[in-house]
Short mmCIF file of the C-alpha atoms (twelve columns), coordinates in Angstrom:
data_MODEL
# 
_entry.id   MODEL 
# 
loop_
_atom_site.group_PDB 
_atom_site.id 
_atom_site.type_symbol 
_atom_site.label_atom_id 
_atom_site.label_alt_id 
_atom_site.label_comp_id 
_atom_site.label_asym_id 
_atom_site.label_seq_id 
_atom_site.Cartn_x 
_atom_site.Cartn_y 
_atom_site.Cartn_z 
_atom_site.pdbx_PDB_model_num 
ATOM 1  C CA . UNK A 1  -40.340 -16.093 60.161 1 
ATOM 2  C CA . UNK A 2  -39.279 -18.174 56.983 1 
ATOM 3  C CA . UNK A 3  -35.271 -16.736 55.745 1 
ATOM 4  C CA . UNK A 4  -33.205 -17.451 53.123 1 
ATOM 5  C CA . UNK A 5  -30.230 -19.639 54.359 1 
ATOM 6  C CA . UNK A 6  -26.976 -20.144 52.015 1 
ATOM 7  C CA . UNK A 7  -24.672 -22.898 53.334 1 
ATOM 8  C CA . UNK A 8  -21.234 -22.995 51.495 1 
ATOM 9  C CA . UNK A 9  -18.977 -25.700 51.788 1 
ATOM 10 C CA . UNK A 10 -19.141 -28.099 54.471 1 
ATOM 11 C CA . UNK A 11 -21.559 -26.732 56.360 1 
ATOM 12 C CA . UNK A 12 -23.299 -28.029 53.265 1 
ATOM 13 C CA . UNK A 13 -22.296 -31.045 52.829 1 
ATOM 14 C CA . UNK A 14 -23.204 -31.827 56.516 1 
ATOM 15 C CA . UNK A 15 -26.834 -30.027 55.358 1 
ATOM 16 C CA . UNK A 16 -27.357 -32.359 52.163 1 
ATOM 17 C CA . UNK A 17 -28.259 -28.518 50.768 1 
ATOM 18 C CA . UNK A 18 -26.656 -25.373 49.821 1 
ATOM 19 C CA . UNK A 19 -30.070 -23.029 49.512 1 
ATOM 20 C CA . UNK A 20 -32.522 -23.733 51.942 1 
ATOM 21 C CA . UNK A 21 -35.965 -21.869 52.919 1 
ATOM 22 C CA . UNK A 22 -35.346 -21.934 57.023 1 
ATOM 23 C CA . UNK A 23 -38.500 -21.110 58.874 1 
ATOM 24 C CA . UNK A 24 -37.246 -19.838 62.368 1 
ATOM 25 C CA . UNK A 25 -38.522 -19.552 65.515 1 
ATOM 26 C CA . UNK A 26 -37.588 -16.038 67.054 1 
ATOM 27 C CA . UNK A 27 -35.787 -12.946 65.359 1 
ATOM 28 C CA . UNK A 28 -32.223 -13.149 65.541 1 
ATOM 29 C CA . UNK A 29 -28.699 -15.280 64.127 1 
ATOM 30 C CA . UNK A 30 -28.376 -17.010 67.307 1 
ATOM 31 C CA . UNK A 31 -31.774 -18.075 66.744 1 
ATOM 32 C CA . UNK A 32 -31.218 -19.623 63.499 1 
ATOM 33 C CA . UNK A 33 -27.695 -20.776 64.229 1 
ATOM 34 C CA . UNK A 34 -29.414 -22.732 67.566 1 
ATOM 35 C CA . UNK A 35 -32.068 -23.985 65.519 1 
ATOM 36 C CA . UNK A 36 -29.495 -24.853 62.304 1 
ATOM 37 C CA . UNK A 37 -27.827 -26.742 65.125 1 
ATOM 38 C CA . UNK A 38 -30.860 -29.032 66.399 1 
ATOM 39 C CA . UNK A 39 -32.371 -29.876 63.321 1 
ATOM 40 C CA . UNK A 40 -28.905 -30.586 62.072 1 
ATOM 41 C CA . UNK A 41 -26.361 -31.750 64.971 1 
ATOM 42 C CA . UNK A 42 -22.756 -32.169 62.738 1 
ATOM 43 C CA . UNK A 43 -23.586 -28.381 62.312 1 
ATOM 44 C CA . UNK A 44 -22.927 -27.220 65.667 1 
ATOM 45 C CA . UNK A 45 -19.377 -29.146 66.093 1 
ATOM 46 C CA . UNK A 46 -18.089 -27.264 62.787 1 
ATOM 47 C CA . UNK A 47 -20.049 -23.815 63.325 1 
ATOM 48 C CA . UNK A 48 -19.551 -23.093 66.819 1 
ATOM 49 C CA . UNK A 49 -16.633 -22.645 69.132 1 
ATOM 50 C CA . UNK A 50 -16.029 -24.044 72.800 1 
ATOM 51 C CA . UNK A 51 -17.895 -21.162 73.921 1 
ATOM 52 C CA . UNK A 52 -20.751 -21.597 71.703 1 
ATOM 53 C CA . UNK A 53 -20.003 -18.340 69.990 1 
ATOM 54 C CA . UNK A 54 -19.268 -18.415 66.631 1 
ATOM 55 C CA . UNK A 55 -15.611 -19.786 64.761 1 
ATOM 56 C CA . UNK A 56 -13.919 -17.874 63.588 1 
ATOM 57 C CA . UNK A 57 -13.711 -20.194 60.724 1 
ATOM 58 C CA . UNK A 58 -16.685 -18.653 59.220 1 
ATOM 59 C CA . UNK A 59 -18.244 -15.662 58.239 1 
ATOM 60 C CA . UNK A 60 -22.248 -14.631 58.147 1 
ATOM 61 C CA . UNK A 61 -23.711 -12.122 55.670 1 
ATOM 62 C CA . UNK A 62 -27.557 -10.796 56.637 1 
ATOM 63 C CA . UNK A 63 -28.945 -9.248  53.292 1 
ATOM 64 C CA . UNK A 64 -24.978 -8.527  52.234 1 
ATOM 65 C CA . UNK A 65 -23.958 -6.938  55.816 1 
ATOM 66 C CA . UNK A 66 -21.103 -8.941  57.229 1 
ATOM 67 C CA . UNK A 67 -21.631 -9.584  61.007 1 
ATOM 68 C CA . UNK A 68 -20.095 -11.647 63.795 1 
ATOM 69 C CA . UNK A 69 -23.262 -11.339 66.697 1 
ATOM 70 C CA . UNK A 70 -25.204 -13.741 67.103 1 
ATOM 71 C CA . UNK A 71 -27.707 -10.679 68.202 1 
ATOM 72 C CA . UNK A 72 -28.002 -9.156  64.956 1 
ATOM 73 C CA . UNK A 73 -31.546 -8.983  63.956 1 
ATOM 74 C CA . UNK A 74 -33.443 -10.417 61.010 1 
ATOM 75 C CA . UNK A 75 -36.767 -9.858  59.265 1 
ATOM 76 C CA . UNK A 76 -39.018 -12.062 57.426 1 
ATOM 77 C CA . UNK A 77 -37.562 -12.763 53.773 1 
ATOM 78 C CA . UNK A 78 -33.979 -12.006 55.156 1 
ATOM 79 C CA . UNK A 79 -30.732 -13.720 52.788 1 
ATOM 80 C CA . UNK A 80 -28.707 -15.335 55.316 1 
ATOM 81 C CA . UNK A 81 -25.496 -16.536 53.857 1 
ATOM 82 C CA . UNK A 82 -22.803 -18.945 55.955 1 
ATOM 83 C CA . UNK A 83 -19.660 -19.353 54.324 1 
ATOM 84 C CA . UNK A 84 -15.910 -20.276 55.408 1 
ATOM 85 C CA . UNK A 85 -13.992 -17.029 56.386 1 
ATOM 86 C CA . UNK A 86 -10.651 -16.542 54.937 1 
ATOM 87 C CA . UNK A 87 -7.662  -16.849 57.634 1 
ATOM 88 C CA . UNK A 88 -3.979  -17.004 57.929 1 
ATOM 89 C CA . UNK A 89 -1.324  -16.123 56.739 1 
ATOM 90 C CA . UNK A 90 2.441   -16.410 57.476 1 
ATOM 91 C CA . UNK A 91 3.039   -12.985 58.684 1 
ATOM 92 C CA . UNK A 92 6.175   -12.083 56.550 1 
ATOM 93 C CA . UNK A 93 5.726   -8.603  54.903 1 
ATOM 94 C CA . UNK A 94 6.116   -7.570  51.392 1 
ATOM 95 C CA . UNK A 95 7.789   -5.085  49.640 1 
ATOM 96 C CA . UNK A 96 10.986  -2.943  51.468 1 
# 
């Protein structure tokens, strides 16, 4: 099944391409993310975690639903978008 994959920044920069057409070989995001990985090895030490879940250093958007499984299900044409999640923070409180 052929998705749309948007890489931000580094993922890529480790790419050499921010939009790519990613034909992929089964029907979920661990699918692509394991195939992203082999056809593109810097990929997998920035995308995945000792576990080989994903870091929490990014977030993945299927057709503009944010998800973290790597289970969630995608369809022919899907918009797959992998960008850097936004962390941190120094824990103080505002206000009173």
């Amino acid at each position: 099944m052929e998705v749309k994959l948007k890489l931000m920044q580094p993922l890529s920069g480790l790419v050499g391409a921010k939009d790519l057409s990613f034909e992929v070989t089964g029907d979920t995001l661990g699918d692509l993310v394991e195939q992203l990985c082999r056809e593109h090895g810097p990929v997998a030490g920035e995308l995945l975690d000792q576990e080989g879940g994903l870091d929490l250093a990014y977030a993945v958007s299927i057709d503009g639903a944010l998800t973290r499984s790597l289970n969630a299900n995608l369809r022919d044409g899907a918009e797959v978008l992998i960008f850097a999640s936004i962390v941190g923070g120094t824990g103080i409180q505002l206000g009173g």
